[in-house]
C-alpha positions in Angstrom: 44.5 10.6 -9.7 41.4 8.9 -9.9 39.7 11.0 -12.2 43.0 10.4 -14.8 42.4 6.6 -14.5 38.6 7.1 -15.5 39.3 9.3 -18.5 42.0 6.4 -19.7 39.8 3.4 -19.3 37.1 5.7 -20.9 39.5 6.1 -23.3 40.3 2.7 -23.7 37.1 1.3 -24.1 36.0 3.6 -27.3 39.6 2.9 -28.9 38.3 -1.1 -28.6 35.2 -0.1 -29.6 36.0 1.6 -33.2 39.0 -1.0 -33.8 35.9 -3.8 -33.5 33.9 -1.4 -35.6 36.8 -1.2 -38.4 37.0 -4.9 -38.1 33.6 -5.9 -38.7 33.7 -3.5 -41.6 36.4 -5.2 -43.1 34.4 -8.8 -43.0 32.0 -10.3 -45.5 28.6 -10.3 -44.8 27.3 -13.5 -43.8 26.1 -16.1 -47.0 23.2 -18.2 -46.2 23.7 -21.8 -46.5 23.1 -23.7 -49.8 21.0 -26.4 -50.0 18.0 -27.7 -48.0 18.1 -26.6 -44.7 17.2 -29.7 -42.2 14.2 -29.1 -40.0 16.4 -29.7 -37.1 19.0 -27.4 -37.8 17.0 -24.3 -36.7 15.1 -24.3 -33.6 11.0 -23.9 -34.5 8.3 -22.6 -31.6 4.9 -23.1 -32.2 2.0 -21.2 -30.6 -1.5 -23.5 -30.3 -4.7 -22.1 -29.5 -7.0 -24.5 -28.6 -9.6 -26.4 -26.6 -13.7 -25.6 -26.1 -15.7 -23.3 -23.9 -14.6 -25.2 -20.7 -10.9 -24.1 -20.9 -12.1 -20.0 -21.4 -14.3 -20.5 -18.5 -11.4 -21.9 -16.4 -8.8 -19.3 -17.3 -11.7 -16.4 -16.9 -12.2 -17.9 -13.2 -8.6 -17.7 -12.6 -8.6 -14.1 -13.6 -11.7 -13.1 -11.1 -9.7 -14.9 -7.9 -6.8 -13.3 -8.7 -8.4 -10.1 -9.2 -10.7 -10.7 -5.9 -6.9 -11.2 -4.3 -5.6 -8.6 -5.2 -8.4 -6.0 -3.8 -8.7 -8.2 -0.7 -6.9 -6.0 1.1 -9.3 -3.1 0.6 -12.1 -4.9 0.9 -11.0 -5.9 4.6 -10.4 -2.6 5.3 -13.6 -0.7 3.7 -16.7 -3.8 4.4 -15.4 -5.3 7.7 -15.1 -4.2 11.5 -11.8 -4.0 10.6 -11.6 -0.3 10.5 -12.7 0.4 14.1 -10.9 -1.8 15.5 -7.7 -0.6 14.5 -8.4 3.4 15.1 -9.4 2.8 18.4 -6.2 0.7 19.4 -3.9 3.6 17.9 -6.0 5.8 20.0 -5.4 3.6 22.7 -1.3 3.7 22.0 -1.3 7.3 21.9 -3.5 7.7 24.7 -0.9 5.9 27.0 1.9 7.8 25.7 3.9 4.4 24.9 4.8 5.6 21.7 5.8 2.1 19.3 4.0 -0.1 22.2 2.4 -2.8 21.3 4.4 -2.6 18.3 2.2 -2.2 15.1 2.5 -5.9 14.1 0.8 -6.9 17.2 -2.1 -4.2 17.0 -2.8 -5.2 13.6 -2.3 -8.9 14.2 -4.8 -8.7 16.7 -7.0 -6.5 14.9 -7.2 -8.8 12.1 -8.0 -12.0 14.6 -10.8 -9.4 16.6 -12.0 -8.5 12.8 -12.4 -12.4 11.8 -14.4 -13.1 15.1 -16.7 -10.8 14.6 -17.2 -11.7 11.0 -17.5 -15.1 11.3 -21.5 -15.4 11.2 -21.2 -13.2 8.2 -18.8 -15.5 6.2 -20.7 -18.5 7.1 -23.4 -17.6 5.6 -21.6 -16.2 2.7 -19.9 -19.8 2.8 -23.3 -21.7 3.3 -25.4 -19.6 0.8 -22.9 -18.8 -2.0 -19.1 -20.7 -2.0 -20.5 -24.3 -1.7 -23.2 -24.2 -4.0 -20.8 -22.6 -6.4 -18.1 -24.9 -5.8 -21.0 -27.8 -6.2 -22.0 -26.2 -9.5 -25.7 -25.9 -8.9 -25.7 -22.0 -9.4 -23.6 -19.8 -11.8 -21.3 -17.4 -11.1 -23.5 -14.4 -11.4 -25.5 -16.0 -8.8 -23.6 -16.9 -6.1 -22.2 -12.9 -6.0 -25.4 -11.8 -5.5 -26.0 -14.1 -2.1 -22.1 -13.4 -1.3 -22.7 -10.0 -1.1 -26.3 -10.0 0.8 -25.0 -11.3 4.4 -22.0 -8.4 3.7 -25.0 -5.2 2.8 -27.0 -6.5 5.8 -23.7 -6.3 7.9 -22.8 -3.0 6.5 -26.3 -1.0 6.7 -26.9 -2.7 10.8 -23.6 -0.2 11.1 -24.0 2.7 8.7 -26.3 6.3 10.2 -29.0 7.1 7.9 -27.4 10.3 7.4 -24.1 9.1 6.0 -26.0 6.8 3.8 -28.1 10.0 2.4 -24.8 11.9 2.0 -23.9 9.2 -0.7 -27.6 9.0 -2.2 -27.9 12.9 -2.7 -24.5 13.0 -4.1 -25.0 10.2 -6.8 -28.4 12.2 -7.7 -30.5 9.6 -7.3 -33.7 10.0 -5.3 -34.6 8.8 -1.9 -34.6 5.0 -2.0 -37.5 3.1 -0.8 -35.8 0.1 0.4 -32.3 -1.4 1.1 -32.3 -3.1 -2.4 -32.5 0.2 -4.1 -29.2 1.5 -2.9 -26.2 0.2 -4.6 -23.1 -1.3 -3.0 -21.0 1.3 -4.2 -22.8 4.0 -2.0 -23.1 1.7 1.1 -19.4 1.2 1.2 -18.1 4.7 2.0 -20.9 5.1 3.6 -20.1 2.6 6.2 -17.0 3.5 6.2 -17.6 7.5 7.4 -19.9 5.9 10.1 -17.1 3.4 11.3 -14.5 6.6 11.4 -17.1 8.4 13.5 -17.8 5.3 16.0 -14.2 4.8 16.4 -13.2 8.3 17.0 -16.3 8.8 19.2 -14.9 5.6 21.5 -11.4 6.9 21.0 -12.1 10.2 22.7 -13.9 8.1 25.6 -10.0 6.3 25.7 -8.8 9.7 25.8 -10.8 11.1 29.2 -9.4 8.8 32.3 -5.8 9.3 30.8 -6.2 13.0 30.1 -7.5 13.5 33.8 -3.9 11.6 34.8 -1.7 13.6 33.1 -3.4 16.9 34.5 -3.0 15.8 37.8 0.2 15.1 37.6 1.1 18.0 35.6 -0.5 20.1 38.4 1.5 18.2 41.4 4.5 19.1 39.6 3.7 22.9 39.0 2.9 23.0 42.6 6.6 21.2 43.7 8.1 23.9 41.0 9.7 21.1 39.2 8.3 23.0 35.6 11.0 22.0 33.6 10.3 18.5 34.5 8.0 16.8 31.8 4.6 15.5 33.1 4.7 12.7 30.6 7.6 10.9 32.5 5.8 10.5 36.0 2.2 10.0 34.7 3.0 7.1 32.1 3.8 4.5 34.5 0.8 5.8 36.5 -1.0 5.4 33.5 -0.1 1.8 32.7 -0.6 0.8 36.2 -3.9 2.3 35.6 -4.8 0.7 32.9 -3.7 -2.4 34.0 -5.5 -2.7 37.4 -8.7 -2.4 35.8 -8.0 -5.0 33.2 -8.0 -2.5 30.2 -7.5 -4.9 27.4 -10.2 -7.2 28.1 -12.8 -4.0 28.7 -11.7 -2.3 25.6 -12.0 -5.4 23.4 -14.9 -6.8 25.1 -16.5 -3.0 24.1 -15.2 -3.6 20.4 -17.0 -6.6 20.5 -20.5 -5.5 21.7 -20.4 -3.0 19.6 -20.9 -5.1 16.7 -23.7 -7.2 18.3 
């Protein structure tokens, strides 16, 4: 039934369709008018290019913010403590066995806060040295980057290993730099990023230990009742949160986090 009622409307619709093509067939083309046409009678867009030097520089600034917005979120990810921070609290999660808790709004919520803390002497300086002599117009563009990005490269190479940083060097074929100004930004980055993924699994796995020893106990009390079939991860989770709760485990862990970056 249904299908018969799609085949008639189709049906319908292309019988409309070549009686309004017969139609329009049958009409005389359209005449323009004669005579002057009036100005007003037709609407008229015009397209102005104009002003001096001052209006390119303006729209070419508006251009670089929105393009530094736009990659804002991977530079938080790849030059702050950001990346740490975050690993070790999933290895936390997982750790405890909670599954979804926290939730992942709250880890990364606090992550982010934990990541502006430790920053903050880092953007200050940026904020001292760079964005308010810019914004006073006593240096150029070109120069408040390079002092931006000087408290950030002392920041990254206090946490990048010497041997992540060579990875990097050796790879872009250029030969062992003499000082910190001769390695480029683009080979510190990943290279403080492979040395924050190490740290963080590193302090992850010491996460790991206390819990692990938990859930073998337990799983061994169990074997020894014969209750096999029951799973150890129902009996030591509580444990565990009781755990890590009696010796105040979120103001040790983040207190670690912090240090870390001192």
């Amino acid at each position: 039934m249904r299908t018969r009622t799609l085949i008639a409307t189709l049906l319908g619709l292309a019988t409309l369709l070549i009686c309004a093509a017969a139609w329009a067939q049958g009409q005389p083309p359209l005449q323009p008018p004669a005579g002057p046409v009036s100005p007003l009678s037709l609407p008229r867009v015009e397209l102005a290019v104009g002003g001096g030097d001052a209006d390119w520089v303006g729209v070419l600034r508006i251009l670089a913010l929105l393009t530094v917005l736009t990659l804002a979120p991977a530079i938080l990810l790849t030059m702050t403590s950001f990346t740490r921070i975050v690993i070790v609290f999933s290895f936390l999660r997982q750790a405890l066995g909670t599954q979804q808790s926290p939730p992942n709004q709250v880890m990364i919520a606090l992550a982010l806060f934990l990541t502006v803390f430790v920053m903050q002497p880092v953007w200050s300086k940026v904020n001292e040295e760079a964005l308010q002599p810019y914004v006073e117009g006593t240096i150029d563009q070109t120069v408040a980057l390079d002092r931006a990005i000087t408290p950030v490269r002392a920041f990254m190479f206090a946490h990048t290993r010497q041997k992540d940083l060579g990875l990097f060097v050796e790879a872009a074929g250029q030969d062992k730099p003499r000082t910190r100004a001769d390695v480029s930004t683009w080979q510190l980055v990943p290279a403080f990023v492979l040395s924050e993924l190490k740290t963080a699994f590193t302090m992850g796995f010491m996460l790991y230990i206390p819990f692990l020893v938990l859930d073998m106990v337990v799983a061994s009390i169990l074997m020894a009742m014969g209750m096999m079939m029951l799973p150890p991860i129902l009996i030591s989770l509580p444990f565990k949160i009781m755990l890590f709760v009696l010796v105040d485990g979120w103001n040790l862990l983040v207190g670690s986090l912090v240090r870390s970056f001192a």
